[in-house]
C-alpha positions in Angstrom: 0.0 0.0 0.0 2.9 2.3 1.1 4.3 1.6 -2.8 1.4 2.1 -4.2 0.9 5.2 -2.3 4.2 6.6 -3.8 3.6 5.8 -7.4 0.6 8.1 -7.0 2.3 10.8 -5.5 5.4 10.7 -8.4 2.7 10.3 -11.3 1.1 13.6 -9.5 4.0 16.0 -9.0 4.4 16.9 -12.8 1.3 17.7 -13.4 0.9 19.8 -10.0 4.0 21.8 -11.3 2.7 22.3 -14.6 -0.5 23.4 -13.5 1.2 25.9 -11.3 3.3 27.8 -13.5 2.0 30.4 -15.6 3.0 31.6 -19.0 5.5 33.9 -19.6 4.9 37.4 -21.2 5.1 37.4 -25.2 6.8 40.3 -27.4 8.5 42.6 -25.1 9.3 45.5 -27.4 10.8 49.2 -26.1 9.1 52.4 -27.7 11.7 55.2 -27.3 12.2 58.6 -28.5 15.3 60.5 -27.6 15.3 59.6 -23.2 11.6 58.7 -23.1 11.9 54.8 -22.8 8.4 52.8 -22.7 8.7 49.1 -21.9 5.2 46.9 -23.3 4.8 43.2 -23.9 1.8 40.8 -24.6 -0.2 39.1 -22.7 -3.2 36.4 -23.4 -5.8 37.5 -21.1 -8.0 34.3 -21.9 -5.9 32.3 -20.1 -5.8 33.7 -16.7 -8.2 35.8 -16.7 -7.9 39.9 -15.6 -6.6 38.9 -12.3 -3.1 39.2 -13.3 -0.1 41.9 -12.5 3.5 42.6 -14.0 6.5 43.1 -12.3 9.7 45.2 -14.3 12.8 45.0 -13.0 16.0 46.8 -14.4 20.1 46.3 -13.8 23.2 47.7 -15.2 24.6 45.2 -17.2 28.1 45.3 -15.8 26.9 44.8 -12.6 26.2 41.8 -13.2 29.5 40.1 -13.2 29.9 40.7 -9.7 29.5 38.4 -7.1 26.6 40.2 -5.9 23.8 42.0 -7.2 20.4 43.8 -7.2 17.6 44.2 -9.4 16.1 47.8 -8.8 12.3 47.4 -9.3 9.8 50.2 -11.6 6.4 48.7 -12.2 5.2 46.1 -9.0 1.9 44.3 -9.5 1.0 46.1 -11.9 -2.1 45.2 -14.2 -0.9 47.3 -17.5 0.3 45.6 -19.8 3.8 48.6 -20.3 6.2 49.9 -18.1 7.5 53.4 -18.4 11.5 53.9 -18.0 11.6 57.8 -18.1 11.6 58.6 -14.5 14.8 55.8 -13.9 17.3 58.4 -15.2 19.1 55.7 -17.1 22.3 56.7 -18.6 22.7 57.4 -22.4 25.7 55.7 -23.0 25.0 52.3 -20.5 24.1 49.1 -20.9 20.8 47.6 -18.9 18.9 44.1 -18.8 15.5 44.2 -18.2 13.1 41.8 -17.2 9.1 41.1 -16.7 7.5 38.4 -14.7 3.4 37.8 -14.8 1.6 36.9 -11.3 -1.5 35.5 -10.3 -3.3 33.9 -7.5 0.4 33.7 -5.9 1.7 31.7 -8.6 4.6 33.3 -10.9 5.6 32.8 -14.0 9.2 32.5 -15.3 11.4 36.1 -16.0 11.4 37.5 -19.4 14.5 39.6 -20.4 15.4 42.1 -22.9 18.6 43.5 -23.0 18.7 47.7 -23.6 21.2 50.3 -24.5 19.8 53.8 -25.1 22.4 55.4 -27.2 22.1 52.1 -29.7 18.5 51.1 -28.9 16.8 54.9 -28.6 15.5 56.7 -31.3 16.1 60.1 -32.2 13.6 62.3 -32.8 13.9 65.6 -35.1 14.3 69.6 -34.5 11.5 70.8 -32.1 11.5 73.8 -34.4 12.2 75.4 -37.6 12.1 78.9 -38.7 12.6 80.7 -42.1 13.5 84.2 -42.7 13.9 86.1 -46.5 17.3 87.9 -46.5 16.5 89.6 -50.1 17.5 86.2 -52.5 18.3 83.8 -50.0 16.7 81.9 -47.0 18.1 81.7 -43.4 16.7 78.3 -41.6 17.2 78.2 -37.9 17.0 75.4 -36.3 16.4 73.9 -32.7 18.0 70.7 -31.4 15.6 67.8 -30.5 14.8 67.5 -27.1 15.2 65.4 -23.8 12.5 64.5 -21.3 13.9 67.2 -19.3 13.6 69.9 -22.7 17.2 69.8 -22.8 19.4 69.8 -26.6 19.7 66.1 -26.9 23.4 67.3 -28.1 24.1 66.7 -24.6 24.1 63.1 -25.2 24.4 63.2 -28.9 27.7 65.2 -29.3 27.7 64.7 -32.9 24.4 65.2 -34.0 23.7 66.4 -37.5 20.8 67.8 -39.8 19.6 66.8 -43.6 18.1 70.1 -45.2 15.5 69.2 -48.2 14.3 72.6 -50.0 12.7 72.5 -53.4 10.7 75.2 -55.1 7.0 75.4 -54.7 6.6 76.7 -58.5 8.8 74.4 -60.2 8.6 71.2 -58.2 5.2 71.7 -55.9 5.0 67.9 -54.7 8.9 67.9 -54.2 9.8 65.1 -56.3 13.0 66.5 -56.9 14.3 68.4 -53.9 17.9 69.9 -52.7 20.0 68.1 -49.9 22.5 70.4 -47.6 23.6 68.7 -44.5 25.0 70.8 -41.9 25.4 70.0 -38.1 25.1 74.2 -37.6 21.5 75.3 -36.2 21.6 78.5 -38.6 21.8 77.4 -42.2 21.9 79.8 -45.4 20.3 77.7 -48.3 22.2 78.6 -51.7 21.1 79.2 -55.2 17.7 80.5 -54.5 15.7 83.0 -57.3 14.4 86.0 -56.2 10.7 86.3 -55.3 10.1 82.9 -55.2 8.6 80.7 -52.8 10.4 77.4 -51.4 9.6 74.8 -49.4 11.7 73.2 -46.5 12.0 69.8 -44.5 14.9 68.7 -42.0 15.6 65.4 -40.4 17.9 64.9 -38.2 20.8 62.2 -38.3 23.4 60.3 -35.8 26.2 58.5 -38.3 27.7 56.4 -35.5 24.7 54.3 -35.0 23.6 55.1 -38.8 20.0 56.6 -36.6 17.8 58.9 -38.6 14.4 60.8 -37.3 11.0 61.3 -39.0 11.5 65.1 -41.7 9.6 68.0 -40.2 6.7 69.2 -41.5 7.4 71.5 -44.6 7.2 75.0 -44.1 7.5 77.4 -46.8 8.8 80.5 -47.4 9.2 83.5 -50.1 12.2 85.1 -50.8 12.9 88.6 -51.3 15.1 90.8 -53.6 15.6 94.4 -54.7 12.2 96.4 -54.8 11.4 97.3 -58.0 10.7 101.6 -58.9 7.0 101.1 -59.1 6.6 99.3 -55.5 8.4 102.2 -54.1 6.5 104.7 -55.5 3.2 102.9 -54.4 4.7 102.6 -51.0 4.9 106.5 -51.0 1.9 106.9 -52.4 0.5 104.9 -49.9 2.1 106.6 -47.0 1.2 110.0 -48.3 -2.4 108.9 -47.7 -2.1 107.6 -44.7 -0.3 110.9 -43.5 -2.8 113.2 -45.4 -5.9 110.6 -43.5 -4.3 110.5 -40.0 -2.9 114.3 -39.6 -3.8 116.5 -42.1 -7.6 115.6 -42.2 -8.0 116.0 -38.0 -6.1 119.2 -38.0 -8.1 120.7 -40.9 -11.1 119.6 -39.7 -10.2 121.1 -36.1 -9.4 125.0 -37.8 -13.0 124.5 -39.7 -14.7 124.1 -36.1 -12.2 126.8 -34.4 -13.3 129.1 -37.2 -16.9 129.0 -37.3 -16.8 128.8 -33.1 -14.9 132.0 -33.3 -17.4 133.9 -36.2 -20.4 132.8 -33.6 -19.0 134.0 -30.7 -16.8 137.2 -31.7 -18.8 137.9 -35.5 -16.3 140.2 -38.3 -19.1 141.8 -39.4 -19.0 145.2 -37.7 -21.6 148.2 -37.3 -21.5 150.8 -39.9 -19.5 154.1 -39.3 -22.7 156.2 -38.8 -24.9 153.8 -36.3 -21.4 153.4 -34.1 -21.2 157.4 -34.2 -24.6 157.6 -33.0 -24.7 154.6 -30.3 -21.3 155.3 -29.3 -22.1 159.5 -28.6 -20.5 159.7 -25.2 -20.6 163.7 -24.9 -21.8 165.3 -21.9 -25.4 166.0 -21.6 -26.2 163.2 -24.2 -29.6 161.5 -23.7 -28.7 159.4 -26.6 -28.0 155.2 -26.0 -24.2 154.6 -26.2 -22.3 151.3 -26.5 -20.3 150.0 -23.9 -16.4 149.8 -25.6 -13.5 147.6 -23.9 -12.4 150.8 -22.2 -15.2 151.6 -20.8 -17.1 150.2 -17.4 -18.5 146.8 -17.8 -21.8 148.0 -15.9 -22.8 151.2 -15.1 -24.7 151.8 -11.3 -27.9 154.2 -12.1 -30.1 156.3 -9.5 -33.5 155.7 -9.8 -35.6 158.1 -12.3 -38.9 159.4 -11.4 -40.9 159.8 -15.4 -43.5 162.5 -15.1 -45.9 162.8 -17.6 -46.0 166.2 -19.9 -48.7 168.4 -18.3 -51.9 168.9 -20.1 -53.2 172.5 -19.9 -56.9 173.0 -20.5 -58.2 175.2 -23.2 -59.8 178.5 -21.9 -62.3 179.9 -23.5 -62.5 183.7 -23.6 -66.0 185.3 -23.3 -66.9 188.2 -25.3 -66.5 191.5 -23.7 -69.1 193.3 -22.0 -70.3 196.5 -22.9 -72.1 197.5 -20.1 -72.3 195.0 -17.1 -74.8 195.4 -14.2 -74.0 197.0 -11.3 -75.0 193.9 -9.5 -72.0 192.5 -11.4 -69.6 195.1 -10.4 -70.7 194.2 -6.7 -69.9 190.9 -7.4 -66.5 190.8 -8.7 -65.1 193.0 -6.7 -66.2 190.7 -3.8 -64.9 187.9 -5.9 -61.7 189.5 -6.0 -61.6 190.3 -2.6 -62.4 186.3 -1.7 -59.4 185.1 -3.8 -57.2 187.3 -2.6 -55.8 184.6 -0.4 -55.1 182.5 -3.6 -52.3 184.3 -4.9 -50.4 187.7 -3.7 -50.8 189.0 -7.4 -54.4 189.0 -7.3 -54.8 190.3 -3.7 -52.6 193.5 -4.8 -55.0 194.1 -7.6 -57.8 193.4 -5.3 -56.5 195.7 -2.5 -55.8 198.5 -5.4 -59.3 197.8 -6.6 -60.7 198.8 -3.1 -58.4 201.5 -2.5 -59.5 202.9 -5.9 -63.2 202.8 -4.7 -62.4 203.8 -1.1 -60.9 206.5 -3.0 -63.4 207.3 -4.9 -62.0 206.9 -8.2 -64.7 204.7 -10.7 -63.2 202.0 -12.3 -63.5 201.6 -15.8 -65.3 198.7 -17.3 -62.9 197.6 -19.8 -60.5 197.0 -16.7 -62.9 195.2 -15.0 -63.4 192.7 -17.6 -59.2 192.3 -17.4 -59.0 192.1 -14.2 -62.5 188.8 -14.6 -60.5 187.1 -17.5 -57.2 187.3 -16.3 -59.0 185.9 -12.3 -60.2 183.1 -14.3 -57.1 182.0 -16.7 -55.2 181.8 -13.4 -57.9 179.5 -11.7 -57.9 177.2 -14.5 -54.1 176.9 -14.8 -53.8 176.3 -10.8 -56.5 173.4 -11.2 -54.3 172.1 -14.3 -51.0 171.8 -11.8 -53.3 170.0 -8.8 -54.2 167.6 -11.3 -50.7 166.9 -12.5 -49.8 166.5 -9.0 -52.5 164.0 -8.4 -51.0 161.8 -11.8 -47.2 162.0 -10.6 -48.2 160.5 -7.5 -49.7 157.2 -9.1 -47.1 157.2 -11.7 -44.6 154.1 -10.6 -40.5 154.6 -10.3 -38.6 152.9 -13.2 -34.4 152.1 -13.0 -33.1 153.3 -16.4 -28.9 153.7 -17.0 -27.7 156.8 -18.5 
């Protein structure tokens, strides 16, 4: 029973082992480009199922013929199927052997390795930039080395890096079938034999000769040249700038005496008074009542007493009687008492009245044709002293007016 027990168990152990061990990563390939290294391999998922990691490991190669060594480790149960190298700082000129193992459910699979050298194995990528500029009938092409993951010139690890120059002319060869080679390891390159006023075309590649590396050509970028400017171009470019003076200066500054010219004629007008209308407003002679105008010598404002108008006095018409020839005596009585009652009126008539009774107390007659005189002139003077009461009356209602003289 024992040896039938151990038959079983030998018969067993091979397939246990081979049941355990898993397959080992396919196709391990390394994309570069200048220092950026990528590690990627294959892997059958079907087999395993999604439940598996990867495990990179990395070693300078001549430390491996010591007695001792150690494998520094990047990607550790990982589930990608790639590995980036960048961040390892691995140097441009060494050697390395790298190596991938696949894990899962604790069970490992063999190590797969692939042996790397950047300055062989990398590739090299072109310029990061080109530029063209005319100088009259050539071109100048400036160029920028390729560069590192840290945006360094890859000349740093490339001492002797050079650059293919392909120009052809747009006109003559537009797909550029046929284009011009310079090679130069200069970043400022004068390409030779160009026409003038013509447009070319330009695509650069760069190349390492020790390892026989070459990059991907640039985009093509084109350019015209220039040459001398012909008589009519320069006459058209002063023609132009004529305008554009005439536009930008003149035209503002005219424009600007137009609107001080007519502001000025509005506020301060040329047209002046004639000679005869100034003589007359201007008449500043004493004793003048007639309207002046102010001049720039003269007081800006005058300060005027106030005027009292009065009215021109209206005398009444008096009408005469005819004489008499022989009045009454009753009317002799009568004036003479008249004229002694308005003797308080006026000292004139009270002297005539007082001569008029002295001339009776005297007994002298008075004559008629003084009597009648002495009635008309009595009542002329009554109607004239009504005439000033009434005047009086009117000045008192009139109201006060300001004028200037």
């Amino acid at each position: 029973m024992n040896v039938g027990f151990a038959l079983v168990l030998l018969w067993s152990l091979p397939i246990t082992n081979v049941l355990a061990e898993l397959p080992q990563p396919q196709n391990l390939t390394l994309l570069t480009l200048n220092t950026q290294y990528v590690l990627t391999w294959d892997w059958d998922q079907t087999t395993t199922g999604n439940a598996v990691t990867f495990t990179v490991e990395y070693i300078a190669k001549y430390k491996m013929k010591r007695k001792k060594w150690n494998w520094s480790g990047v990607c550790e149960r990982s589930t990608h199927t790639r590995c980036d190298l960048t961040g390892s700082d691995l140097y441009y000129l060494g050697k390395y052997m790298l190596r991938v193992q696949a894990s899962a459910d604790g069970v490992n699979s063999h190590w797969v390795y692939i042996e790397f050298c950047p300055d062989k194995n990398a590739s090299l990528g072109p310029p990061s930039r080109v530029e063209l500029a005319p100088v009259r009938n050539l071109l100048d092409v400036t160029i920028s080395d390729p560069l590192n993951s840290t945006q360094g010139s890859m000349k740093e690890h490339v001492p002797f890096l050079d650059y293919r120059i392909l120009y052809w002319s747009r006109s003559d060869d537009p797909q550029g079938l046929k284009p011009k080679v310079v090679d130069s390891s200069n970043n400022l390159v004068t390409l030779p034999e160009l026409e003038a006023w013509t447009w070319y075309c330009v695509m650069i590649q760069s190349r390492y000769y020790y390892y026989n590396k070459t990059s991907s050509y640039t985009e093509p970028q084109c350019m015209q040249t220039e040459g001398d400017t012909p008589y009519w171009q320069i006459f058209l470019y002063f023609l132009v700038s004529m305008t554009l003076c005439f536009l930008l200066v003149l035209l503002p500054s005219y424009a600007f005496f137009r609107f001080y010219r007519v502001l000025k004629n509005t506020v301060y007008p040329s047209i002046q008074l004639p000679a005869h209308i100034q003589e007359y407003l201007c008449d500043s002679s004493p004793g003048s009542d007639m309207p002046r105008l102010l001049t720039a010598d003269s007081e800006a404002e005058l300060c005027c007493d106030k005027l009292t108008i009065c009215p021109e006095v209206l005398l009444l018409d008096i009408h005469v009687p005819p004489p008499l020839t022989a009045p009454p005596s009753e009317l002799e009585q009568d004036s003479g008492k008249h004229i002694r009652q308005d003797s308080g009126d006026s000292g004139i008539y009270s002297t005539e009245g007082g001569s008029a009774q002295q001339g009776r107390s005297g007994g002298e007659p008075i004559r008629r044709d003084q009597e009648v005189d002495s009635w008309q002139t009595l009542e002329q003077v009554k109607m004239e002293a009504m005439g000033r009461e009434s005047a009086d009356e009117r000045d008192l209602d009139e109201g006060v007016v300001d004028v200037c003289v």
